[in-house]
C-alpha positions in Angstrom: -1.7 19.3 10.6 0.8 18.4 8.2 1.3 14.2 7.2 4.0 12.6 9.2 4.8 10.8 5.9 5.2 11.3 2.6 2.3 10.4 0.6 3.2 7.1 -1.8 0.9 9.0 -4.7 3.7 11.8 -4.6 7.1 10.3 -3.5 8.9 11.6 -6.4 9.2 15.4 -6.0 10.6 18.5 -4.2 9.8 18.7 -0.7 10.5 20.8 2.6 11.0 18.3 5.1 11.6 19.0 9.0 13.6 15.9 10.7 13.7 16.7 14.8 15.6 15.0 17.2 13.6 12.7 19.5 12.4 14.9 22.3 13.8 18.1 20.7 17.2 17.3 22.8 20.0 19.3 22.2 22.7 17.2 20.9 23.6 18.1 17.0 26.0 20.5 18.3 28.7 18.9 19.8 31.1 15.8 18.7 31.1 16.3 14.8 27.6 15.1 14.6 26.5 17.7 11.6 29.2 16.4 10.3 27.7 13.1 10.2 24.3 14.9 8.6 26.6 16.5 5.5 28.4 13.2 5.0 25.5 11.6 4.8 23.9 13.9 2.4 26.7 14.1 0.7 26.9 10.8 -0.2 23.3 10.7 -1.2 23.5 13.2 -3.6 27.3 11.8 -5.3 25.3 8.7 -5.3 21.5 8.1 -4.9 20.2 11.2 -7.2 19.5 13.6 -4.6 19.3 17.1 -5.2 19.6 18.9 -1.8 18.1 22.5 -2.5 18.1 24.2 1.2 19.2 23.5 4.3 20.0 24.5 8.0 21.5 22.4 11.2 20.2 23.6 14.1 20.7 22.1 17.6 17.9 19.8 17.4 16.9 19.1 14.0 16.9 20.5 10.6 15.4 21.7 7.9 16.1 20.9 4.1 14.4 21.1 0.6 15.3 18.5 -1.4 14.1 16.3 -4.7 14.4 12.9 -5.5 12.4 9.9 -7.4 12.3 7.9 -4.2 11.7 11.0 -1.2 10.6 8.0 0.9 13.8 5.6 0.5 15.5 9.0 1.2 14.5 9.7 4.4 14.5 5.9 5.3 18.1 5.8 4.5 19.2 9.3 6.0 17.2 8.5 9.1 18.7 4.9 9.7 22.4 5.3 8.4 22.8 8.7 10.2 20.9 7.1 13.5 23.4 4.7 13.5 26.7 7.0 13.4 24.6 9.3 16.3 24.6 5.9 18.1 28.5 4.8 17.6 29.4 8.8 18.3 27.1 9.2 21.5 28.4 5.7 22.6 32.0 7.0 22.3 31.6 10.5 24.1 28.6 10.9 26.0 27.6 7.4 27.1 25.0 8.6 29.8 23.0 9.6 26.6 21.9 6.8 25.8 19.5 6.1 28.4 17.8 9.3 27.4 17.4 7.7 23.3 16.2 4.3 24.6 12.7 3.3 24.2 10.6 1.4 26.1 11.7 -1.9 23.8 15.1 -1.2 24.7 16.1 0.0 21.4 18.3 3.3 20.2 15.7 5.7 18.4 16.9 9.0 17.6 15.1 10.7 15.3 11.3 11.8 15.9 9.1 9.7 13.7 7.1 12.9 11.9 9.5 14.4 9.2 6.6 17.2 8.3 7.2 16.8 4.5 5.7 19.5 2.9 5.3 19.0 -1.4 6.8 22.1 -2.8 4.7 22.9 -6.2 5.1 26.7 -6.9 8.0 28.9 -6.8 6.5 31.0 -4.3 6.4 28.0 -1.7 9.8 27.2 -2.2 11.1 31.1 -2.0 8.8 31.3 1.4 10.4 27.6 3.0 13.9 28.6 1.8 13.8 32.0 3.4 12.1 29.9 6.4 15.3 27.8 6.6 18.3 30.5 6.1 16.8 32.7 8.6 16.2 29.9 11.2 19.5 30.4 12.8 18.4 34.5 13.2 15.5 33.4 14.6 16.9 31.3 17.5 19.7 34.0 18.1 22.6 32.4 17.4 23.8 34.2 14.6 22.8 38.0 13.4 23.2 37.2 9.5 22.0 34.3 8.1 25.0 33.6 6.2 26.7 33.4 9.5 25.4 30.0 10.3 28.0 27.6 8.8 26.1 24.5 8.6 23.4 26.4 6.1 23.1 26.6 2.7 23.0 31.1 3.0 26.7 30.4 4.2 28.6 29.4 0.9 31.7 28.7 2.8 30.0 25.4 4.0 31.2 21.9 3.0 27.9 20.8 1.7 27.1 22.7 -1.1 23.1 23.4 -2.0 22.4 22.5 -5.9 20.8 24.9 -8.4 17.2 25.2 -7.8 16.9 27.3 -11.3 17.3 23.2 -12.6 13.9 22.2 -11.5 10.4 23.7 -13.5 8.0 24.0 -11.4 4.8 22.5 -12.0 2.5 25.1 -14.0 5.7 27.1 -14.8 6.8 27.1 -18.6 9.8 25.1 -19.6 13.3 27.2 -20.8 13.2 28.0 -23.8 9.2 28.9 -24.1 8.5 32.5 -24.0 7.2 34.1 -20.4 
C-alpha cells in the first residue's frame, strides 16, 4: 500500500498524487467548486514554483502530476486554502452539508488525510499515470473522449493550462543536448 505522505527524503520531485474528498462524497460538481481547485492551482504555479503536469476533476477527488521543491508545503497549502473556500461555498449553498464534513472534534475536515503520492522517476511511469488520469473521466462514463472532460488537462480548451512535461529530465535519462 502506497504512503499516505510524502516521504521528507524525497519532497522535491515529480509526483502522482490522488487527493479524495472525505468519504468519497460527491460534491466537486456543483457550485463552482473546481473552480476553486484551478484557482488555487493557479495561483500556485503564477506563484509558489509549481509545475502542474496532469490533471482531472472528478466528482470526488482528483488526480494530478505535479513537481515542486516543497511537494509537502504544496499539498499542505492546496489542502487547507482550498478546504477553506469548500467551507465558505458549502456554508453559502448547501448548509445541511456541513454536518456530513464535521468530525467528531467539531471541526470542518474535507479532504481525506492519504493523498497516495506516488514519486514519478521514469518516463514510462509518468506516460502510464498520465494516461491513468485523462482517461478517468472514460472510465466513470461521463464522457466518451477524454478530451471531453473540461476540467482535464486532455481537454486544451480548459482554463488551467498543464505545463510542458518535455521540461523535466527524468532521472537516468540523458540531458538535451547529449546524444541518445
Amino acid at each position: 500500500m502506497p504512503s499516505i505522505r510524502v516521504s521528507k527524503k524525497e519532497n522535491c520531485g515529480v509526483y502522482f498524487l490522488t487527493i479524495t474528498v472525505k468519504n468519497w462524497y460527491y460534491v466537486l460538481d456543483r457550485y463552482y467548486r473546481w473552480n476553486i481547485l484551478a484557482n488555487s492551482l493557479g495561483y500556485l504555479k503564477e506563484n509558489k514554483n509549481l509545475k502542474l503536469y496532469a490533471f482531472v476533476f472528478m466528482i470526488n477527488h482528483i488526480h494530478l502530476i505535479v513537481s515542486s521543491e516543497d511537494i509537502a508545503g504544496f499539498l499542505r497549502d492546496f489542502k487547507g486554502f482550498t478546504a477553506k473556500e469548500i467551507y465558505k461555498n458549502i456554508q453559502k449553498t448547501e448548509p445541511n452539508l456541513l454536518k456530513i464534513f464535521t468530525n467528531e472534534k467539531g471541526e470542518f475536515e474535507f479532504w481525506e488525510k492519504t493523498n497516495m503520492p506516488k514519486i514519478i522517476e521514469t518516463e514510462e511511469f509518468y506516460l502510464q499515470k498520465a494516461s491513468y488520469i485523462n482517461d478517468n473521466p472514460i472510465k466513470k462514463e461521463y464522457v466518451i473522449e477524454n478530451n471531453h472532460w473540461y476540467w482535464s488537462s486532455a481537454n486544451k480548451n480548459c482554463e488551467l493550462k498543464a505545463d510542458d512535461i518535455n521540461d523535466f529530465i527524468f532521472p537516468g535519462m540523458k540531458g538535451s543536448g547529449e546524444d541518445a
